[in-house]
C-alpha positions as CSV (number, residue, x, y, z in Angstrom):
1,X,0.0,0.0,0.0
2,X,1.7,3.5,-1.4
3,X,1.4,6.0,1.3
4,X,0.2,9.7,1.1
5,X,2.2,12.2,0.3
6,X,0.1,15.7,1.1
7,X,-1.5,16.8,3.6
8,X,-4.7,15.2,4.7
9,X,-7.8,16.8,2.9
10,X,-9.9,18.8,4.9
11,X,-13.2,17.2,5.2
12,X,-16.3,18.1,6.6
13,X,-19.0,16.0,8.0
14,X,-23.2,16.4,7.9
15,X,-24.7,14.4,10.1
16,X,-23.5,10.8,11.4
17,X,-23.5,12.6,15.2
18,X,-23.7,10.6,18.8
19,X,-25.0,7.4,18.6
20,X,-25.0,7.0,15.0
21,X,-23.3,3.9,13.4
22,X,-22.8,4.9,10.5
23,X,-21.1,8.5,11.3
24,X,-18.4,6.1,13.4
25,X,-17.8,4.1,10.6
26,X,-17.5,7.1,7.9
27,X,-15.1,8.7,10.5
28,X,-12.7,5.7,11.3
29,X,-12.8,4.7,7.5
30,X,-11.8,8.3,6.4
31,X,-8.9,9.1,9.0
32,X,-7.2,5.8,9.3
33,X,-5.1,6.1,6.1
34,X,-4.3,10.0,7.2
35,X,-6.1,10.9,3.7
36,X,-8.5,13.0,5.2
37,X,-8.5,15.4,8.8
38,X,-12.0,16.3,10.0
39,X,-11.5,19.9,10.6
40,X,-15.4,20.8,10.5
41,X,-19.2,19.5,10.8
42,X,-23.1,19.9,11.3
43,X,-23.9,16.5,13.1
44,X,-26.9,16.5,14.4
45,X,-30.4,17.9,13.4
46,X,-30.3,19.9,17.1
47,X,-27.9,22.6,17.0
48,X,-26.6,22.5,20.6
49,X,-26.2,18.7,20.4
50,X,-24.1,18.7,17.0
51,X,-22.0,21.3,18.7
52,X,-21.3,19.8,21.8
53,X,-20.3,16.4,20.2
54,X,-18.1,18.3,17.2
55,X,-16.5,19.7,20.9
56,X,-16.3,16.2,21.8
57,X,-14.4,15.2,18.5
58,X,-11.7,18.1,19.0
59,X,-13.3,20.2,16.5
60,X,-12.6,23.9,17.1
61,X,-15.9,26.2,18.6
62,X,-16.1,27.9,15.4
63,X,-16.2,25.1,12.9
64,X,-19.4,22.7,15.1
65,X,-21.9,24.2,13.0
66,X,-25.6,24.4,13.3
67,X,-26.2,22.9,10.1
68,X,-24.7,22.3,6.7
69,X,-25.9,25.4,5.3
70,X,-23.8,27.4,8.4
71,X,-21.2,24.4,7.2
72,X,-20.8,25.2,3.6
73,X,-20.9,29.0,3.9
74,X,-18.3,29.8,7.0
75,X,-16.1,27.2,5.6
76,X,-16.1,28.8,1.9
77,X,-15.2,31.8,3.8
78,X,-11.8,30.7,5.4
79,X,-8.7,30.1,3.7
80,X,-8.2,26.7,5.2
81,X,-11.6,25.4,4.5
82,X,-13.4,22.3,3.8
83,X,-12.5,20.2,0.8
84,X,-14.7,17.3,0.7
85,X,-17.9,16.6,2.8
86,X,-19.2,13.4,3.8
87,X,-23.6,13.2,4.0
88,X,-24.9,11.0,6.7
89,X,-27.9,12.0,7.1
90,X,-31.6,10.5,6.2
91,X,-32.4,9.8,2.5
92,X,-34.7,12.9,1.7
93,X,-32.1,15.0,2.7
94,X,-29.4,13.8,-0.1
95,X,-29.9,15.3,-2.9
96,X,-30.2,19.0,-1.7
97,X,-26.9,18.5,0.6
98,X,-25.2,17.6,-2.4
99,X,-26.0,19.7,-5.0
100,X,-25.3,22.4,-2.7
101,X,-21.7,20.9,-1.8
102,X,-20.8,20.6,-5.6
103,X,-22.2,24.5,-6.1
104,X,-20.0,25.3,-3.4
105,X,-16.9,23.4,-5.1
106,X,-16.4,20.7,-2.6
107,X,-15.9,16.7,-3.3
108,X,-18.8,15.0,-1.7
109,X,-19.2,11.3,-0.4
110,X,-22.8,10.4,0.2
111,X,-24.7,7.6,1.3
112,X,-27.0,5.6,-0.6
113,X,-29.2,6.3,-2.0
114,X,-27.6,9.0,-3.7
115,X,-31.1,10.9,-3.8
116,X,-35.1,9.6,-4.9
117,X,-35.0,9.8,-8.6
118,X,-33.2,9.2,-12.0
119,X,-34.0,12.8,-12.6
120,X,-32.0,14.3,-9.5
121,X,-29.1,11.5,-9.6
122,X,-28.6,13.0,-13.7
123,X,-28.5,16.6,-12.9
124,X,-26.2,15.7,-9.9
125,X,-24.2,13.6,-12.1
126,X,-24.2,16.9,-15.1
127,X,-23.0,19.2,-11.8
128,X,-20.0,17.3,-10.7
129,X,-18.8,17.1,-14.1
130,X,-19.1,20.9,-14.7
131,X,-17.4,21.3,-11.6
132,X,-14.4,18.2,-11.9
133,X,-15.6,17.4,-9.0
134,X,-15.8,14.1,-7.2
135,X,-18.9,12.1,-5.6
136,X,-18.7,9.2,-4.5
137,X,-21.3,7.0,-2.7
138,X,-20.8,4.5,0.3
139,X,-21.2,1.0,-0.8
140,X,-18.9,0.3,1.8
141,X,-18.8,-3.7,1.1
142,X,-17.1,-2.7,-2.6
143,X,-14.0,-2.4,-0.2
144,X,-13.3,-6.1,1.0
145,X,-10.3,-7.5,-1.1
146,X,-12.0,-10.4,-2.1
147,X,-14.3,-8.8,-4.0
148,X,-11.6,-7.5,-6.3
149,X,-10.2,-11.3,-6.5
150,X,-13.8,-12.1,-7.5
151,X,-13.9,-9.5,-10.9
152,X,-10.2,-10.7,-11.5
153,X,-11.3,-14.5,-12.1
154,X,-14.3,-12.9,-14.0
155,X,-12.0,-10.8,-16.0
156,X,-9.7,-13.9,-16.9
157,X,-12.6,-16.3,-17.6
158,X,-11.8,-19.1,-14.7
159,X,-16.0,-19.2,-14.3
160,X,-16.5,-19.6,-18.4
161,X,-20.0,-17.8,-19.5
162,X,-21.8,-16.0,-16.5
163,X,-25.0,-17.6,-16.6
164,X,-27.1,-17.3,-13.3
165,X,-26.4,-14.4,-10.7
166,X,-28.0,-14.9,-7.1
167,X,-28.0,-11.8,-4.9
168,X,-29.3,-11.6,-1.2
169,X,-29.0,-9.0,1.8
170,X,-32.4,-10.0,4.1
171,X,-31.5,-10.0,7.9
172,X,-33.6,-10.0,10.4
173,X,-33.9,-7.3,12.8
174,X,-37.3,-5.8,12.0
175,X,-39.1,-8.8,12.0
176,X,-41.4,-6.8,14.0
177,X,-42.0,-3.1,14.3
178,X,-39.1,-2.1,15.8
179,X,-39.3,1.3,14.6
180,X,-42.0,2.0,17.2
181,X,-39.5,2.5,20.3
182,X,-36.5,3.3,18.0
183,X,-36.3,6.8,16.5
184,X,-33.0,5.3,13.7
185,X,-35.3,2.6,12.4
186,X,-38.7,4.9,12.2
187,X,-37.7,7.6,9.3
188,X,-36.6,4.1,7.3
189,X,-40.2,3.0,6.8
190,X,-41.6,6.2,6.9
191,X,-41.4,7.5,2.8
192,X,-41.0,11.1,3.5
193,X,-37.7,10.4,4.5
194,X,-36.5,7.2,3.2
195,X,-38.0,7.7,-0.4
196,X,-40.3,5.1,-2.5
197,X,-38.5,2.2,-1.1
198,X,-37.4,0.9,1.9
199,X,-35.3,-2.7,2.0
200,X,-34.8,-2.1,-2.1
201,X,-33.1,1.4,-1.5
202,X,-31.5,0.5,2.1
203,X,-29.9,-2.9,1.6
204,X,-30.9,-4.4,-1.6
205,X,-28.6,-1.9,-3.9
206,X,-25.5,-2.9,-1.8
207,X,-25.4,-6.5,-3.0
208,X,-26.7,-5.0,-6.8
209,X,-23.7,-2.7,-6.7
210,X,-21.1,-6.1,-5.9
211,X,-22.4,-7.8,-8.9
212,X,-22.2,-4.5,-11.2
213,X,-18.7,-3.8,-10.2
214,X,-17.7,-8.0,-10.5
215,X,-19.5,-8.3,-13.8
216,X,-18.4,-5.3,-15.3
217,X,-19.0,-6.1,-18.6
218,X,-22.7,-7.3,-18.2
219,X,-25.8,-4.8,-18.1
220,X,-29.1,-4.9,-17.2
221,X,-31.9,-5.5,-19.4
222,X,-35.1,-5.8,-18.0
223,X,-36.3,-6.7,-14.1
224,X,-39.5,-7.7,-12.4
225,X,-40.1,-7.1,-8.6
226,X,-42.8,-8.0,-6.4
227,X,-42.4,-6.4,-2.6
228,X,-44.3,-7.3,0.3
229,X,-45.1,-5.1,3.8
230,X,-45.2,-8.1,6.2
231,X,-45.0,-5.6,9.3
232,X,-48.7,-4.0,7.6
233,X,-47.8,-0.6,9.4
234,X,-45.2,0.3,7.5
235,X,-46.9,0.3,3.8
236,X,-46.7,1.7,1.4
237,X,-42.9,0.6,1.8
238,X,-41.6,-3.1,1.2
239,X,-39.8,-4.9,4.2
240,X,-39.3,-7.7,1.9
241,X,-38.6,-7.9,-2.0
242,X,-37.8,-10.5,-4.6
243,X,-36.4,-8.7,-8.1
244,X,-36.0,-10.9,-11.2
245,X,-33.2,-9.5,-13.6
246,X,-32.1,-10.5,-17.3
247,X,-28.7,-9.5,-18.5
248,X,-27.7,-8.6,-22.1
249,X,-25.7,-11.6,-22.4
250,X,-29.0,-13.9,-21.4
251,X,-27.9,-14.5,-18.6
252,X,-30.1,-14.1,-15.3
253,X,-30.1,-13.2,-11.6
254,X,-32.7,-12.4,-8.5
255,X,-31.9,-10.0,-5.9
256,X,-33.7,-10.7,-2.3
257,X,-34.2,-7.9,-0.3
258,X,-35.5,-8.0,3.2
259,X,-35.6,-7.3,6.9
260,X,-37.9,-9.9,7.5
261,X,-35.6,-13.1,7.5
262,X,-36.0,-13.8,11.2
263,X,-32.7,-15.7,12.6
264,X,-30.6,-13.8,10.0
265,X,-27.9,-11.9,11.2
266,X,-26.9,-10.0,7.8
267,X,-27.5,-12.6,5.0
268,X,-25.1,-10.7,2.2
269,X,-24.8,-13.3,-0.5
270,X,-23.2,-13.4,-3.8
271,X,-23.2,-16.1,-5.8
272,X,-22.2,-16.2,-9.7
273,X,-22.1,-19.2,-11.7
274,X,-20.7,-19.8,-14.8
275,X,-20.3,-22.2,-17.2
276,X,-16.7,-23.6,-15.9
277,X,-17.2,-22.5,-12.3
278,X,-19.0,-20.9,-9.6
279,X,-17.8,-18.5,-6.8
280,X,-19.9,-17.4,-3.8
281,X,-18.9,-14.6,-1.3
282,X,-20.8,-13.9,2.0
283,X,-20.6,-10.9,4.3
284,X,-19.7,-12.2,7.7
285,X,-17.5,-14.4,6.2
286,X,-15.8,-11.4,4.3
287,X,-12.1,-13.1,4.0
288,X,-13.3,-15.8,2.5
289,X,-14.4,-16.2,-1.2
290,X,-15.9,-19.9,-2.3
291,X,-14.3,-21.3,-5.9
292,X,-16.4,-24.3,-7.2
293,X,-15.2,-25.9,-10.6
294,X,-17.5,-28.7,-11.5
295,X,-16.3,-32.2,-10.6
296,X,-13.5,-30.7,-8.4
297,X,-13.3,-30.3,-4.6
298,X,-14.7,-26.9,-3.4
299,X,-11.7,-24.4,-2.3
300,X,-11.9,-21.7,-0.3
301,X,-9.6,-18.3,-1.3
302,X,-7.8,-16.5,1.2
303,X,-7.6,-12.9,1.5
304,X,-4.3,-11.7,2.0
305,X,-2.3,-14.8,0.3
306,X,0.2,-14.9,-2.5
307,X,-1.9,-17.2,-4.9
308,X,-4.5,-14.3,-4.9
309,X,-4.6,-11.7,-8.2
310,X,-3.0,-8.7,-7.9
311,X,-5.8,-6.6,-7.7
312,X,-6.7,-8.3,-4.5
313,X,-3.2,-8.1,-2.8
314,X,-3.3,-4.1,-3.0
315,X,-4.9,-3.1,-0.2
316,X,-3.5,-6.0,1.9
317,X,-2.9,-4.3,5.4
318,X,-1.6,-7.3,7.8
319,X,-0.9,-9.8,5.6
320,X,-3.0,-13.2,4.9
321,X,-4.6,-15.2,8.7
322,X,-5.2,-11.8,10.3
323,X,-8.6,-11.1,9.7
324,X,-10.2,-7.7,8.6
325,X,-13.4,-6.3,8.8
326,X,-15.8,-3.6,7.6
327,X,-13.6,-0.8,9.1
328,X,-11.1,-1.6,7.2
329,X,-13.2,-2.6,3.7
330,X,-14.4,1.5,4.6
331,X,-11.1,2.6,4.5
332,X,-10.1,1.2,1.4
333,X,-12.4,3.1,-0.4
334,X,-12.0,6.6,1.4
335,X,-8.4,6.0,0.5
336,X,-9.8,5.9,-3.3
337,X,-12.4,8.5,-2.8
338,X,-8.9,10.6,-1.6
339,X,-7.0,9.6,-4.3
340,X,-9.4,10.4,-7.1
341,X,-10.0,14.0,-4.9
342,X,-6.3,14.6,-5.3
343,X,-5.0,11.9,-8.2
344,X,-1.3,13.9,-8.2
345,X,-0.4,13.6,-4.3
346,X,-2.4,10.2,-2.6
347,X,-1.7,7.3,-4.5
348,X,-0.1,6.4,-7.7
349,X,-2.3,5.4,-11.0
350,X,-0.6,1.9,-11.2
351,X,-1.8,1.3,-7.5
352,X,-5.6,1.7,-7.5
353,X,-7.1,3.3,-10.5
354,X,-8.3,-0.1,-11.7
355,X,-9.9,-0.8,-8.8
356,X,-14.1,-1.0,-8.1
357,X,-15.2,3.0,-7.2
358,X,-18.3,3.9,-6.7
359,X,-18.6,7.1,-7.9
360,X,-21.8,9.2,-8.9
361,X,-22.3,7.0,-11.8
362,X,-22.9,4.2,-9.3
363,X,-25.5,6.3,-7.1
364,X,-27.2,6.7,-10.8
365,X,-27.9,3.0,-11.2
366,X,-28.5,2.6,-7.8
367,X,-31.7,5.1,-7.7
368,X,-32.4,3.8,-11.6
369,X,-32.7,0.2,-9.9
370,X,-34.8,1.4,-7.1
371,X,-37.0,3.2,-9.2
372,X,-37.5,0.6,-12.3
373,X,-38.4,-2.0,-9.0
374,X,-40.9,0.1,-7.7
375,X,-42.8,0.9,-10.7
376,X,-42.5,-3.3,-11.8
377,X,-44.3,-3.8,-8.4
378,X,-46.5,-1.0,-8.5
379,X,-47.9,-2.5,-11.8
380,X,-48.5,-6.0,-10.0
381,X,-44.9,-7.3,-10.3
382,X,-44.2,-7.1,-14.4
383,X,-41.6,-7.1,-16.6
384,X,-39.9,-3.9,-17.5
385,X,-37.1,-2.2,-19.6
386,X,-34.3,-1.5,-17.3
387,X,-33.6,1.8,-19.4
């Protein structure tokens, strides 16, 4: 791993304040390579709160901001402002944070979705190119090395013809309404926050964007989606989805989608098959990636071993038999998101530039997922064209 060679960039963050998972997670991601230095934020939707824990974080007084509005301004203003913000915040509020971050000249890192419609990801997507600037979006699982091994022995044809895709993220911790005595789970069922989608948007575009990155070369045609409210209070939103896909090479895949799958823990499966081989990767077994040629013993891949591709060997931290974990899968792509940011002073071409990036082109087909799934199941679960 090549290491930095300017400054950290200064990097703001909107929301992800006390409590929130997800904030922890953006802000031991970006500072653990020394590629970025929170230096100002807006964390929380109650001013005194976001400034007392932006206190708590070392920020100085004058940079724990009331909101990202106050954010974007004062830091504009000073000399050694932000460069790059980082949105944690609910759904509805993307697409507006953003936009004004790019107006503003600043890189941007947002969750997922990126915002609520094809419409709003384009003009985003037509703003950050006027500006050369970057936006990248948090599917944070695109980070694990053995995902990169997993597009290498696409790429060199050790599975033949892709034939059959099988997707799956459906855990099960809101098998029941949770979101009644929990404030982080209520504005994800409730669609003037979390958009026209709940488990689709959430969870279902993470394993989507693991087979787009691995299979590259494949597109979507056409999809058909049924979606289900199980817990009844939470219609109009799904809390469990099945999504039928066909690829422009014939081949096919389904995507399951749910919160419902009581006993689950995570359930993040990807399993491609092709005509030589298959390969199956699974979440909480993220070192691990499954190779199954047919009529040979089953092996199990590494990460972190010499036998590995290259592609997979260069974000090796600790070497193969330690394990790594989500934190460090994070980091791995903040230390992209950096070096895209700054391509001259964070990492050399040769190093990462071929590796997966999910950039604002990936928020696009994200949101152009989501919507073609709800309007399939809105019509009683039909076929449609993907574009």
């Amino acid at each position: 791993m090549s290491q930095q060679t300017r400054k950290p960039i200064r990097w703001g963050m909107v929301g992800g304040g006390r409590g929130s998972q997800i904030g922890t997670i953006h802000r031991n991601a970006a500072l653990r390579d020394n590629v970025f230095a929170l230096v100002a934020g807006a964390f929380d939707i109650d001013p005194e709160r976001g400034r007392a824990f932006g206190l708590e974080l070392g920020l100085d007084a004058d940079r724990a901001y009331s909101d990202y509005k106050a954010m974007i301004k004062g830091e504009a203003e000073r000399p050694d402002g932000i460069e790059a913000i980082s949105i944690a915040t609910p759904n509805n509020t993307h697409y507006e944070i953003t936009r004004l971050a790019l107006e503003n000249g600043l890189h941007v890192i947002c969750e997922k979705p990126l915002c609520f419609s094809v419409q709003e990801a384009e003009e985003l997507l037509t703003l950050s190119r006027s500006k050369d600037l970057i936006v990248g979006v948090t599917y944070g699982y695109a980070g694990h090395q053995m995902i990169e091994q997993a597009r290498a022995m696409v790429r060199n044809g050790d599975l033949g013809e892709i034939r059959v895709v099988n997707l799956a993220f459906a855990h099960g911790f809101h098998s029941e309404a949770v979101e009644e005595k929990n404030p982080a789970t209520r504005w994800r069922v409730d669609p003037a926050f979390a958009g026209p989608s709940y488990v689709l948007g959430d969870i279902g575009t993470h394993p989507l964007f693991l087979a787009e990155a691995i299979l590259d070369h494949m597109k979507i045609k056409r999809l058909m989606c049924v979606r289900q409210s199980f817990v009844k209070s939470r219609a109009p939103l799904e809390d469990n989805a099945i999504t039928l896909m066909e690829y422009d090479n014939g081949a096919i895949a389904n995507v399951w989608s749910s919160a419902i799958n009581a006993g689950s823990m995570h359930g993040q499966r990807i399993r491609i098959v092709g005509s030589k081989a298959s390969i199956e990767w699974w979440d909480e077994q993220p070192n691990q990636l499954r190779y199954e040629i047919q009529g040979e013993p089953a092996r199990i891949f590494e990460r972190g071993m010499g036998y590995l591709y290259p592609q997979a060997l260069i974000d090796d931290r600790i070497g193969g038999g330690h394990p790594e974990g989500l934190f460090e899968a994070w980091a791995n792509l903040y230390r992209r998101f950096a070096a895209r940011m700054q391509p001259h002073d964070h990492a050399a071409p040769s190093d990462i530039s071929n590796l997966i990036f999910p950039d604002i082109e990936a928020g696009l087909e994200g949101v152009r997922w989501v919507e073609n799934c709800v309007r399939s199941a809105n019509a009683g679960g039909i076929w449609v064209d993907y574009r």
